[in-house]
SERO-4910 file (N, C-alpha, C, O; in steps of 0.05 Angstrom, whole numbers):
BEGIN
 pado doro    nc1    nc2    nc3   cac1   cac2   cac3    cc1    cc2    cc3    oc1    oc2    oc3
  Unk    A   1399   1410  -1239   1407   1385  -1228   1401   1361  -1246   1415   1341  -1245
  Unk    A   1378   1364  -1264   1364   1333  -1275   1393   1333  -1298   1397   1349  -1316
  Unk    A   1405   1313  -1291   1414   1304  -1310   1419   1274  -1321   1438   1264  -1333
  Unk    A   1390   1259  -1311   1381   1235  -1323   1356   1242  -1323   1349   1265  -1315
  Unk    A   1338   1223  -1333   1310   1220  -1334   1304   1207  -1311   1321   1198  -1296
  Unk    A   1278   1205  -1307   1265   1183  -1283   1264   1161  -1292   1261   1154  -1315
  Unk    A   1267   1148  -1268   1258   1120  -1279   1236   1112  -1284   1218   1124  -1272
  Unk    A   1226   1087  -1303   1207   1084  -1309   1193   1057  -1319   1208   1037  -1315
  Unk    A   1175   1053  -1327   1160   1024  -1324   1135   1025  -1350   1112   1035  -1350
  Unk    A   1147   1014  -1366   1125   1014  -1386   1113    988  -1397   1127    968  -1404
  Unk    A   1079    990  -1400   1064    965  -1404   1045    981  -1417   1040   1005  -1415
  Unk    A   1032    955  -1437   1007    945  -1455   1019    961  -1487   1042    958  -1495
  Unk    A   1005    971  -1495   1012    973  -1527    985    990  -1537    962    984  -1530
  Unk    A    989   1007  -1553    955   1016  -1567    969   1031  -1600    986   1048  -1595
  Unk    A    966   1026  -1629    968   1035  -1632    953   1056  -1644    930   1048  -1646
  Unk    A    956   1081  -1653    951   1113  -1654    941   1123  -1634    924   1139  -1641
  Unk    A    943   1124  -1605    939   1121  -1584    967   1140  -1581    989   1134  -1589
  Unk    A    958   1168  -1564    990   1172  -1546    985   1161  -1517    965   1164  -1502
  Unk    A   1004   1151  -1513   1014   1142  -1484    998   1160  -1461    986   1182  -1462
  Unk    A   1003   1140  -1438    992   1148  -1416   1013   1144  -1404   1027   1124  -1406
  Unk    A   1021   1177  -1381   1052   1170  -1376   1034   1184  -1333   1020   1203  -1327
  Unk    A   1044   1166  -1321   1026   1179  -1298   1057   1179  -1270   1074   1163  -1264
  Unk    A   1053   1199  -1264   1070   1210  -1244   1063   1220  -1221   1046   1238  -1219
  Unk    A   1078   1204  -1191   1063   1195  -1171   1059   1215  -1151   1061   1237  -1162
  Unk    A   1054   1217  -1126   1050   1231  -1110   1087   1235  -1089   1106   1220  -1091
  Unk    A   1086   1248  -1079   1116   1257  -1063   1124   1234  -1046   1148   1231  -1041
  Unk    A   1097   1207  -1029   1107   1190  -1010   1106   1168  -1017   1127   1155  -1019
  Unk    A   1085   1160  -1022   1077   1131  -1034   1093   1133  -1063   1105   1112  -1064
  Unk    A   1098   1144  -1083   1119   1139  -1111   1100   1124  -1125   1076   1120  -1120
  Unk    A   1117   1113  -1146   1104   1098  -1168   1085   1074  -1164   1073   1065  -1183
  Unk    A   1083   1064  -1142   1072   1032  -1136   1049   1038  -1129   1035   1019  -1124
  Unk    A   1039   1064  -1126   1016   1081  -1119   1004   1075  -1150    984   1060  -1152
  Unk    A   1012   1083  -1168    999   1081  -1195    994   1053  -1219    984   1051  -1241
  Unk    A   1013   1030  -1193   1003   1008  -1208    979    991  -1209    981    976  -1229
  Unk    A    958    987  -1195    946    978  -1198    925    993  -1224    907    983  -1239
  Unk    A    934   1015  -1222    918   1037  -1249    931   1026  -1270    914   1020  -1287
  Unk    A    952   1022  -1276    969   1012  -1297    960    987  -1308    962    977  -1330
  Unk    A    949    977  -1288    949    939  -1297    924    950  -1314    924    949  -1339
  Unk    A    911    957  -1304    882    961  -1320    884    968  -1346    884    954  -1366
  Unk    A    886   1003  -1339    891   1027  -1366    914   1012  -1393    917   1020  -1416
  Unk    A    931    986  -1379    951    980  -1406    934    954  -1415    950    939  -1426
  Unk    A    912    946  -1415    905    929  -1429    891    943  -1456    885    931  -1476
  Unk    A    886    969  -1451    882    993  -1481    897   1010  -1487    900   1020  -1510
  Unk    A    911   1015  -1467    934   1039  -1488    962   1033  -1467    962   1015  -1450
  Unk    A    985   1049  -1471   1005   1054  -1472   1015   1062  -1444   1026   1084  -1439
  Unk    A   1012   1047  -1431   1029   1061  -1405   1050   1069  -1388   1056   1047  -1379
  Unk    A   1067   1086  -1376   1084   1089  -1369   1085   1098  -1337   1068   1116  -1334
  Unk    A   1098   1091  -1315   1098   1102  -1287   1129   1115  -1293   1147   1105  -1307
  Unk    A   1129   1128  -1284   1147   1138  -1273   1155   1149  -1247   1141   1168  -1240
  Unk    A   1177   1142  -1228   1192   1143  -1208   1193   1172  -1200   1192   1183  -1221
  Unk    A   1195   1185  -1186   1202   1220  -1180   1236   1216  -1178   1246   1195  -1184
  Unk    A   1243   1227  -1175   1282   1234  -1166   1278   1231  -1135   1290   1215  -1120
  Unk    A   1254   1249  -1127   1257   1250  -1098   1251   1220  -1083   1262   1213  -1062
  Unk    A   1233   1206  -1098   1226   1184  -1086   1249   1168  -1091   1259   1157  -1072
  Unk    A   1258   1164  -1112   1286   1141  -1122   1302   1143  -1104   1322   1128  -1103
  Unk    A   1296   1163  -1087   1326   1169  -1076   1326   1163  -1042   1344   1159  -1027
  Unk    A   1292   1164  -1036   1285   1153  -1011   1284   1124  -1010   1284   1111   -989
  Unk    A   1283   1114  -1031   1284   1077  -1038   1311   1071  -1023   1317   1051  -1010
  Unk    A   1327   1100  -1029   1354   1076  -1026   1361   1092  -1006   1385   1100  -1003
  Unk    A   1334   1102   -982   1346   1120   -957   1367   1146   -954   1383   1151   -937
  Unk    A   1358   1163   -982   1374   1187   -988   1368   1204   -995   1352   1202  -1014
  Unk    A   1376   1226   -988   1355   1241   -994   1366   1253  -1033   1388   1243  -1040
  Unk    A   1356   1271  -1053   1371   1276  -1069   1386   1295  -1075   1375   1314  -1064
  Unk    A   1405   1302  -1086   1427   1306  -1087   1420   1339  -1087   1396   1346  -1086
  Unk    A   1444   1361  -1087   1444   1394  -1090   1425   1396  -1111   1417   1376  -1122
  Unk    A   1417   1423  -1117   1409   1433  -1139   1379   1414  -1137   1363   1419  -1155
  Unk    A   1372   1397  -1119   1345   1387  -1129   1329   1408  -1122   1335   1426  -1107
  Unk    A   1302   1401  -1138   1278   1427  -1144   1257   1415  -1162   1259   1400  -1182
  Unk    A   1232   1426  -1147   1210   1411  -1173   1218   1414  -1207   1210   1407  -1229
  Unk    A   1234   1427  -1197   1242   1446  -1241   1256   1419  -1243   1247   1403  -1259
  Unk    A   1279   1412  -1226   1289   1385  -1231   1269   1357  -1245   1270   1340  -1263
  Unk    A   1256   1364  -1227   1229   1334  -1224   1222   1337  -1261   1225   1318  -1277
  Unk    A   1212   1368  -1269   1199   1375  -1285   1224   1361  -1311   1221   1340  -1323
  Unk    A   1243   1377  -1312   1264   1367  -1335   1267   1335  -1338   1268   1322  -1358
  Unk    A   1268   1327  -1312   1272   1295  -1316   1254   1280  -1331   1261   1264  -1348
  Unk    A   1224   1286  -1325   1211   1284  -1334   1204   1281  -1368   1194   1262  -1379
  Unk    A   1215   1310  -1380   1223   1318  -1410   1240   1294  -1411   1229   1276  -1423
  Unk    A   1260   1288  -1404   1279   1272  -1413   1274   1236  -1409   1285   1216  -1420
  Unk    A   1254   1238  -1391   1242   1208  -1392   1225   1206  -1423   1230   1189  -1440
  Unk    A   1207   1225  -1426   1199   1228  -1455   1205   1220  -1468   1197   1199  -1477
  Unk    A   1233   1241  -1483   1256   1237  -1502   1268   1212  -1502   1272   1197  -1522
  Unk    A   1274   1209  -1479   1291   1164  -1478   1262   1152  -1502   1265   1145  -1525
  Unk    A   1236   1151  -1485   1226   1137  -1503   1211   1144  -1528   1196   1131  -1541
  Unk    A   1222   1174  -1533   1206   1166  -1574   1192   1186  -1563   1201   1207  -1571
  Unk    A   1167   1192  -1540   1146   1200  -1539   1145   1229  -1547   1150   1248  -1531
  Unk    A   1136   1233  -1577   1120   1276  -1582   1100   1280  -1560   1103   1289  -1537
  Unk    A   1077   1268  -1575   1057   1275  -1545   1053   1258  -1521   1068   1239  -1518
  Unk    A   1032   1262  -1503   1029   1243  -1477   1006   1249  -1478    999   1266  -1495
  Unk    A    985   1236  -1457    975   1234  -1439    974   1239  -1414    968   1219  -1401
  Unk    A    979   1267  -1399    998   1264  -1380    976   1271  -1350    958   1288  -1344
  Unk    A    990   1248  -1337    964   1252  -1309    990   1247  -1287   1010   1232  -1288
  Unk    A    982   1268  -1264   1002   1271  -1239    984   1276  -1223    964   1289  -1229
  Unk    A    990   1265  -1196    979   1271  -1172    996   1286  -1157   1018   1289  -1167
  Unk    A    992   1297  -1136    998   1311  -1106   1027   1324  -1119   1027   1342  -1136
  Unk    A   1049   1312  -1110   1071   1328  -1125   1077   1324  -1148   1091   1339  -1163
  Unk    A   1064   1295  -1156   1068   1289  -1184   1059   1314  -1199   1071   1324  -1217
  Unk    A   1034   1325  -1188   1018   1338  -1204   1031   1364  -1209   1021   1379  -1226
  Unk    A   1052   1371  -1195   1054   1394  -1199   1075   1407  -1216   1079   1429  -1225
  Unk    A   1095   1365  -1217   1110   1375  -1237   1104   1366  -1257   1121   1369  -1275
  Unk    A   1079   1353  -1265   1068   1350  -1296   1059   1381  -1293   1075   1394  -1307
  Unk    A   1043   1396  -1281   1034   1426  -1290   1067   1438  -1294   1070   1447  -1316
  Unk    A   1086   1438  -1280   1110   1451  -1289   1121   1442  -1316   1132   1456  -1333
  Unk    A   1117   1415  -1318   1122   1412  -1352   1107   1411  -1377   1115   1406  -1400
  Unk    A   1069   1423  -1361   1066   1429  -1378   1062   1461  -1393   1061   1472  -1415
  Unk    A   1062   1464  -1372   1077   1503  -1376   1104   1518  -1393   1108   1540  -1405
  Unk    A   1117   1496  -1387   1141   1500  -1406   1135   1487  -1437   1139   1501  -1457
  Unk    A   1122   1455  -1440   1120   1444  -1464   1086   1435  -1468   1077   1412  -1470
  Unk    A   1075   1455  -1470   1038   1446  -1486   1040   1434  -1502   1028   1413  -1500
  Unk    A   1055   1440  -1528   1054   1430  -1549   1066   1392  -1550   1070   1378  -1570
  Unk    A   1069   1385  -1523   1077   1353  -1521   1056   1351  -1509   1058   1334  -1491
  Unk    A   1034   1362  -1510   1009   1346  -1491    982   1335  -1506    967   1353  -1513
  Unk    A    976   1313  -1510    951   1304  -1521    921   1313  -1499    899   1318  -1507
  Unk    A    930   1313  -1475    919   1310  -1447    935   1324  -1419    959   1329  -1417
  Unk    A    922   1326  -1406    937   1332  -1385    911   1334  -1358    892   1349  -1357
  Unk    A    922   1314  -1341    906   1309  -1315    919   1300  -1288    934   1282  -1282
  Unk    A    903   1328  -1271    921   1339  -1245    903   1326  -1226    879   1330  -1233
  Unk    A    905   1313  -1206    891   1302  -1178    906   1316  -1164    930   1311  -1163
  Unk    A    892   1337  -1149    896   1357  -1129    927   1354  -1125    940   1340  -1109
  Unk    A    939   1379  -1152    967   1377  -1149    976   1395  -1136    963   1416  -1137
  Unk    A   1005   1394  -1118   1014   1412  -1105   1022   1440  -1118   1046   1444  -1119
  Unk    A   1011   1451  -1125   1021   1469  -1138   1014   1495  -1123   1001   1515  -1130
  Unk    A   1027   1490  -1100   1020   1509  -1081   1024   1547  -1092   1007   1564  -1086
  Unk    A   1046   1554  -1104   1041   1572  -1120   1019   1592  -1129   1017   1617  -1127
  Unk    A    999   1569  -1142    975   1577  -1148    950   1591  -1128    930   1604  -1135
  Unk    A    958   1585  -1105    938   1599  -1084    957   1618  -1069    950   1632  -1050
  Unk    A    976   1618  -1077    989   1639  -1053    977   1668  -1056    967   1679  -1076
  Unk    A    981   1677  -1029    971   1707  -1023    940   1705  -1024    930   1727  -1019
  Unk    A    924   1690  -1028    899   1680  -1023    892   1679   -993    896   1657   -981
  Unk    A    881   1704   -977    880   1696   -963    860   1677   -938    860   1676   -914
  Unk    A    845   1667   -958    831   1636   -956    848   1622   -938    843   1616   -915
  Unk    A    880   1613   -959    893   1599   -948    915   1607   -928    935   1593   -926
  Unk    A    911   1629   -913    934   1636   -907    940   1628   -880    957   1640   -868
  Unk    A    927   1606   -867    939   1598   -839    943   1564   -846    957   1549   -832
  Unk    A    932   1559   -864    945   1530   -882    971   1530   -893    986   1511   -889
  Unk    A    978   1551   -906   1001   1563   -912   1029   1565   -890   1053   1560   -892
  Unk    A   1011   1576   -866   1036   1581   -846   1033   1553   -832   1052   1549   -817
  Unk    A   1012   1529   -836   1024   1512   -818   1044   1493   -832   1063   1481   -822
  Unk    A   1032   1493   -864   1056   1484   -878   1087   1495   -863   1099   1483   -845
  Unk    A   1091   1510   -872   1120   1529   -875   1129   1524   -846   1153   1526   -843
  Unk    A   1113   1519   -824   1123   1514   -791   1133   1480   -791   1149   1467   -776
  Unk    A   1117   1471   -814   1120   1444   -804   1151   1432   -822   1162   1411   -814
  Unk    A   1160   1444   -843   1185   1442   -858   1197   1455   -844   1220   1448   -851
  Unk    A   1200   1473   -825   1215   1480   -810   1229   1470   -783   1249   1473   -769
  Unk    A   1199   1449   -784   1213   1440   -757   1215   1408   -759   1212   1395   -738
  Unk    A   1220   1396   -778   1225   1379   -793   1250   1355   -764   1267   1368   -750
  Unk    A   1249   1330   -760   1269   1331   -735   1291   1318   -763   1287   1313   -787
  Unk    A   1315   1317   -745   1337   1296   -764   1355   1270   -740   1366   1271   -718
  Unk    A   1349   1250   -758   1341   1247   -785   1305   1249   -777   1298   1249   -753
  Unk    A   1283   1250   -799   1263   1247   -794   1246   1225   -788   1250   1202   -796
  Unk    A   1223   1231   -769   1215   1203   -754   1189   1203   -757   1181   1220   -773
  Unk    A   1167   1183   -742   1144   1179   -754   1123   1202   -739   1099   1202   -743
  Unk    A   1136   1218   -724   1115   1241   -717   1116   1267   -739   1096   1281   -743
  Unk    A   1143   1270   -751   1139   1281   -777   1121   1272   -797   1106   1285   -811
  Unk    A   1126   1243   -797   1099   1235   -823   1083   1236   -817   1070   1242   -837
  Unk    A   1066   1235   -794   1043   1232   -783   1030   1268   -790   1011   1273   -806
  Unk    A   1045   1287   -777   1042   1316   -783   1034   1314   -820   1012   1319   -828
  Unk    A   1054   1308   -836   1052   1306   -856   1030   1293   -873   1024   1303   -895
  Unk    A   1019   1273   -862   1000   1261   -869    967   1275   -856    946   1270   -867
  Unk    A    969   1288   -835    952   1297   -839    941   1327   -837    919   1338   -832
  Unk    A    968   1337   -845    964   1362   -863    953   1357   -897    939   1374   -909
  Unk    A    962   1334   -908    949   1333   -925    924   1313   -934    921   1299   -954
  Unk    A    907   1316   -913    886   1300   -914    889   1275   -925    873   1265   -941
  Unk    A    911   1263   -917    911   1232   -925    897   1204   -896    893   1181   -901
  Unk    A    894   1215   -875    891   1212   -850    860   1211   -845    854   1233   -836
  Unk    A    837   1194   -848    810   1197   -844    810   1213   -808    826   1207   -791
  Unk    A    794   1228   -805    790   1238   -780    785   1217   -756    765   1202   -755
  Unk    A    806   1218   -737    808   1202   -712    821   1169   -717    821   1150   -701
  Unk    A    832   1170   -742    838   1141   -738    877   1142   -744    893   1160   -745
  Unk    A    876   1121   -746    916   1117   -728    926   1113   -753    919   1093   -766
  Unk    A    942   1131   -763    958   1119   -785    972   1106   -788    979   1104   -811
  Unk    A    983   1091   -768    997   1070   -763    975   1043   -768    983   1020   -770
  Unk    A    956   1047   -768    934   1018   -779    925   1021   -806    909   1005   -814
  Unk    A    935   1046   -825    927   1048   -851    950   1034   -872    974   1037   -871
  Unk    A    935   1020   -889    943   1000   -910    969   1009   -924    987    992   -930
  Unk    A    971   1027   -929    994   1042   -939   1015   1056   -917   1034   1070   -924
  Unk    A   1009   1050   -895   1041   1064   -872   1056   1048   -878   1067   1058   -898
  Unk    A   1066   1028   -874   1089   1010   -888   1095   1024   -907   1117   1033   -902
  Unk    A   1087   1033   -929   1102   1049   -944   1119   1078   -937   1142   1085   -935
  Unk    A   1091   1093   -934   1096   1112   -918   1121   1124   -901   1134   1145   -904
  Unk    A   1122   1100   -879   1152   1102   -863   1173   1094   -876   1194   1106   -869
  Unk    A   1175   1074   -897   1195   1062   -912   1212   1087   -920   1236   1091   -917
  Unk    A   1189   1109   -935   1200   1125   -959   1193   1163   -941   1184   1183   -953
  Unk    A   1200   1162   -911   1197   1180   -899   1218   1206   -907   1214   1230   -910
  Unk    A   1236   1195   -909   1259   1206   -914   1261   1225   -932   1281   1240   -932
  Unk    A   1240   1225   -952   1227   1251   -973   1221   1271   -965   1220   1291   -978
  Unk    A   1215   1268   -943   1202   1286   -931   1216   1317   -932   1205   1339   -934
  Unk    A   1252   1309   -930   1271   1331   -919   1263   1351   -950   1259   1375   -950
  Unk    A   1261   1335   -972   1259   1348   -992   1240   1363  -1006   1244   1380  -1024
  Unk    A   1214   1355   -993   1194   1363  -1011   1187   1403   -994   1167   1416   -999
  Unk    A   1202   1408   -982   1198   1434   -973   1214   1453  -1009   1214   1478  -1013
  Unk    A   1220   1441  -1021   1222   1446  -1054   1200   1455  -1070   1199   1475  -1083
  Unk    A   1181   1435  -1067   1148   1435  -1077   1143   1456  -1066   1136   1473  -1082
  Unk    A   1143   1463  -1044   1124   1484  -1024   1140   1516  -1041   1127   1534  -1052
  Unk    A   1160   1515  -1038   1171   1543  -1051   1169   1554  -1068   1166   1578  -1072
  Unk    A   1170   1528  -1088   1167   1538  -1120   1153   1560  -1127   1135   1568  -1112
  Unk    A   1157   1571  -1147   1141   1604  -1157   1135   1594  -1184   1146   1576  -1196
  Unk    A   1116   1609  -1193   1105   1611  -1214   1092   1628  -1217   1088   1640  -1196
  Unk    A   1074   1642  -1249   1061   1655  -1250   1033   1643  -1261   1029   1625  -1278
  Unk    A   1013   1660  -1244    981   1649  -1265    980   1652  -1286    970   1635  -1301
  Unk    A    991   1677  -1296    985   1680  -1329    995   1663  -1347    986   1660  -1370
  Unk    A   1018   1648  -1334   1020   1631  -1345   1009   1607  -1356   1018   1594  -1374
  Unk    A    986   1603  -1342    964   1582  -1344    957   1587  -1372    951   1568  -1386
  Unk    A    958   1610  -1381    939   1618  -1407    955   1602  -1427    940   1599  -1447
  Unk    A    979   1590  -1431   1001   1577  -1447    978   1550  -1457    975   1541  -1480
  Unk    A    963   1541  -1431    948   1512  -1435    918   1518  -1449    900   1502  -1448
  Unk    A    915   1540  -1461    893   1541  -1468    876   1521  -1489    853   1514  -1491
  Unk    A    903   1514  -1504    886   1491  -1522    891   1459  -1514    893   1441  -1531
  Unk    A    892   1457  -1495    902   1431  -1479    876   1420  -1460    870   1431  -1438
  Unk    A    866   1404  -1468    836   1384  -1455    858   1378  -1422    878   1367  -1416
  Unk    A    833   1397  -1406    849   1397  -1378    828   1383  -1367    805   1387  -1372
  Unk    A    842   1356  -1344    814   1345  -1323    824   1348  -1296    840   1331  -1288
  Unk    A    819   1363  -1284    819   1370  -1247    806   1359  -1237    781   1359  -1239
  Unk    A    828   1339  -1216    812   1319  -1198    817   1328  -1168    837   1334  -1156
  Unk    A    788   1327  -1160    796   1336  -1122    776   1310  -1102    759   1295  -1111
  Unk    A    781   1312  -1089    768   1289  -1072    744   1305  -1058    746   1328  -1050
  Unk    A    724   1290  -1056    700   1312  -1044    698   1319  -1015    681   1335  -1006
  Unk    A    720   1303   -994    719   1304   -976    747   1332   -973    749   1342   -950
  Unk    A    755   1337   -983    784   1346   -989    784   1379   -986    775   1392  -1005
  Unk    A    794   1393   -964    788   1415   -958    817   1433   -961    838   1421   -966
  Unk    A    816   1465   -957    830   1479   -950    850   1475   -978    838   1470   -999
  Unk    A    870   1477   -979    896   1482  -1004    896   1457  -1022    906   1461  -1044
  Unk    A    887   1434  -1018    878   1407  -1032    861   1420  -1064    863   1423  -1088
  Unk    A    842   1423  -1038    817   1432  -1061    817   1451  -1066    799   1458  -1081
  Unk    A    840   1475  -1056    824   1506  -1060    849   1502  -1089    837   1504  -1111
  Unk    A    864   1499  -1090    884   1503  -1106    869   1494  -1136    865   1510  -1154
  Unk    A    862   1468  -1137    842   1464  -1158    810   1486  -1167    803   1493  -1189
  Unk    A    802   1490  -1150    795   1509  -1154    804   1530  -1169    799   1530  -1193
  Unk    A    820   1556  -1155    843   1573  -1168    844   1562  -1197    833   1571  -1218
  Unk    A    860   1536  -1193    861   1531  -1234    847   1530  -1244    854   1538  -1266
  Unk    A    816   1522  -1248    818   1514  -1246    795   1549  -1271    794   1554  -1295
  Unk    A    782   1562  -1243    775   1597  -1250    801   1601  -1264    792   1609  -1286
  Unk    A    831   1602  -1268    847   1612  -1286    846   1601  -1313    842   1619  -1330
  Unk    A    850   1576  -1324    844   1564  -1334    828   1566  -1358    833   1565  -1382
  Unk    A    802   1571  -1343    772   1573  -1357    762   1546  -1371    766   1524  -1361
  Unk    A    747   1551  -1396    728   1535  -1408    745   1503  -1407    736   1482  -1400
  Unk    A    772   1508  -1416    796   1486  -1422    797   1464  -1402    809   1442  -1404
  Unk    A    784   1472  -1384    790   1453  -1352    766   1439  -1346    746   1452  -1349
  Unk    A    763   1420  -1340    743   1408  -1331    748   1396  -1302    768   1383  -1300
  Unk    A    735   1398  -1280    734   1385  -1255    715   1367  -1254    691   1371  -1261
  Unk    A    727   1338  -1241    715   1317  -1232    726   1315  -1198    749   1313  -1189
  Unk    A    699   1316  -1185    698   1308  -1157    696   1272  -1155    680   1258  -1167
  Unk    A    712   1265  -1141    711   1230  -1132    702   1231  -1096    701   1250  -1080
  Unk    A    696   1207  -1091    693   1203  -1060    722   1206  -1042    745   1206  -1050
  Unk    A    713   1209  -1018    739   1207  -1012    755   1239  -1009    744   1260  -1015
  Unk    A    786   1236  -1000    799   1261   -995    826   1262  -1014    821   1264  -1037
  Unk    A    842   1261  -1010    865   1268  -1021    870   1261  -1037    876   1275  -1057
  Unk    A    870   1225  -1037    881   1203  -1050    846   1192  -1060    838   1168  -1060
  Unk    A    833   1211  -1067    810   1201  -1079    807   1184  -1113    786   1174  -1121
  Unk    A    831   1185  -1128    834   1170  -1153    837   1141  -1142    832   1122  -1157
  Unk    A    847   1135  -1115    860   1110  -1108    835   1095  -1098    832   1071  -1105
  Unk    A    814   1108  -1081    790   1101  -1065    768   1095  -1082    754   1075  -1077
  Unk    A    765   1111  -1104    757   1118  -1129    768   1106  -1152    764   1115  -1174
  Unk    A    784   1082  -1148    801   1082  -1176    777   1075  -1194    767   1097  -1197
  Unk    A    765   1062  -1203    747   1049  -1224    730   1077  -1231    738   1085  -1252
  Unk    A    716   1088  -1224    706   1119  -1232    721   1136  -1243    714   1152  -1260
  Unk    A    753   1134  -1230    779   1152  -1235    777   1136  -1271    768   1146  -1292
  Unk    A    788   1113  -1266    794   1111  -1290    775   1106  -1319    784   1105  -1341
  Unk    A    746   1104  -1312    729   1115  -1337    731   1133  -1342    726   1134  -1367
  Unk    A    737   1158  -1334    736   1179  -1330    765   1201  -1340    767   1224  -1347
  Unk    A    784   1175  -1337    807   1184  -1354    809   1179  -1387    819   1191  -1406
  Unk    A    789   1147  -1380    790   1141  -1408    774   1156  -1430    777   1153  -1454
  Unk    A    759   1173  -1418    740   1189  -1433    758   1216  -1446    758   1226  -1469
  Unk    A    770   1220  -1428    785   1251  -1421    818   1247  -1446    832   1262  -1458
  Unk    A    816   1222  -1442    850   1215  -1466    839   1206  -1487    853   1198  -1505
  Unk    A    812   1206  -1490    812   1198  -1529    785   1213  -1544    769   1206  -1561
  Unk    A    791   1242  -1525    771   1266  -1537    799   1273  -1562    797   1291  -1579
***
């Protein structure tokens, strides 16, 4: 399907510095990663980039046949290529994260860095059976998806993935205005959940400075999945725990981002 790049947003300047190119989570999108941007581009090279899936809920739609995280992943390559960029810096969250791990599986050799905040890469735990009734509530809840989708879908959605503190209304959290705006993703991201892959594949990233981020509050397929990479992986990976659950880089940003800065100019 990718047959443009994502869109994208680039600020500050560094040079011999590769870029910092950060790719967002499946609901909230790119505006999730700006306030990280304002910061991180007063030293190096920054880039957000848009998902397909999210661009397409901006404008209340969902995207087009043939979409698929492999999509997300190529677009991606091709946002690269628009700008010049050999290597990156490359940090993704939630679904972001999973199609920076899908692109970086296919292309290591474009990676300076590469850092995952509890990415969906649901793949990685399957047949685990740790996860296996997390698993089926996933797969019940894309199933029963209503149309068009409404805010008891997001709500399910949100706190299947621990974005939801226990007992409080997501309708009073700082970010539902977005949330409901860009609900309409929702039809799509049952894409993310399917995807296949193999672990051995992991072994491709062996010479690639890996940082795994999970939130310490952050349970069941969030965190187990980081985990999984984290034992496949090996010595190459490093995990950093932040406060907080899901969206722990966001709660966390100022720890998140020493912590990147360390991790992009080893």
């Amino acid at each position: 399907m990718a047959e443009t790049g994502l869109p994208f947003d680039v600020s500050g300047k560094a040079e011999g510095t590769d870029p910092i190119v950060l790719v967002p989570g499946g609901l909230s999108g790119w505006v999730s990663w700006k306030p990280h941007a304002e910061i991180l581009s007063k030293q190096f090279e920054v880039v957000r980039v848009q998902l397909l899936n999210m661009a397409a809920a901006e404008r209340g739609e969902e995207p087009g046949r043939g979409y698929s995280l492999r999509a997300e992943s190529e677009a991606l390559g091709m946002t690269l290529d628009t700008l010049g960029y050999r290597t990156v810096n490359l940090v993704g969250w939630s679904h972001g994260g999973a199609v920076s791990l899908d692109f970086a599986l296919d292309h290591p050799g474009r990676l300076h860095t590469l850092t995952l905040i509890e990415p969906a890469a649901y793949w990685a735990a399957r047949g685990d059976a740790r996860f296996a009734e997390e698993e089926a509530a996933f797969r019940g809840f894309f199933s029963g998806l209503h149309e068009p989708v409404n805010e008891e879908d997001l709500i399910g959605f949100l706190n299947l993935n621990g974005l939801v503190p226990s007992g409080a209304d997501p309708r009073s959290m700082p970010r539902w205005p977005i949330w409901n705006s860009l609900k309409v993703a929702l039809k799509s991201l049952n894409t993310v959940f399917d995807h296949q892959d193999e672990i051995s594949r992991l072994s491709r990233l062996s010479d690639v400075p890996i940082l795994l981020v999970k939130g310490r509050d952050s349970v069941g397929l969030n965190s187990g999945i980081v985990e999984v990479l984290s034992d496949a992986i090996g010595s190459t990976a490093k995990v950093l725990v932040l406060p907080d659950g899901h969206a722990c880089h966001i709660v966390a940003m100022q720890q998140f981002i020493n912590e990147l800065k360390k991790h992009v100019v080893t």
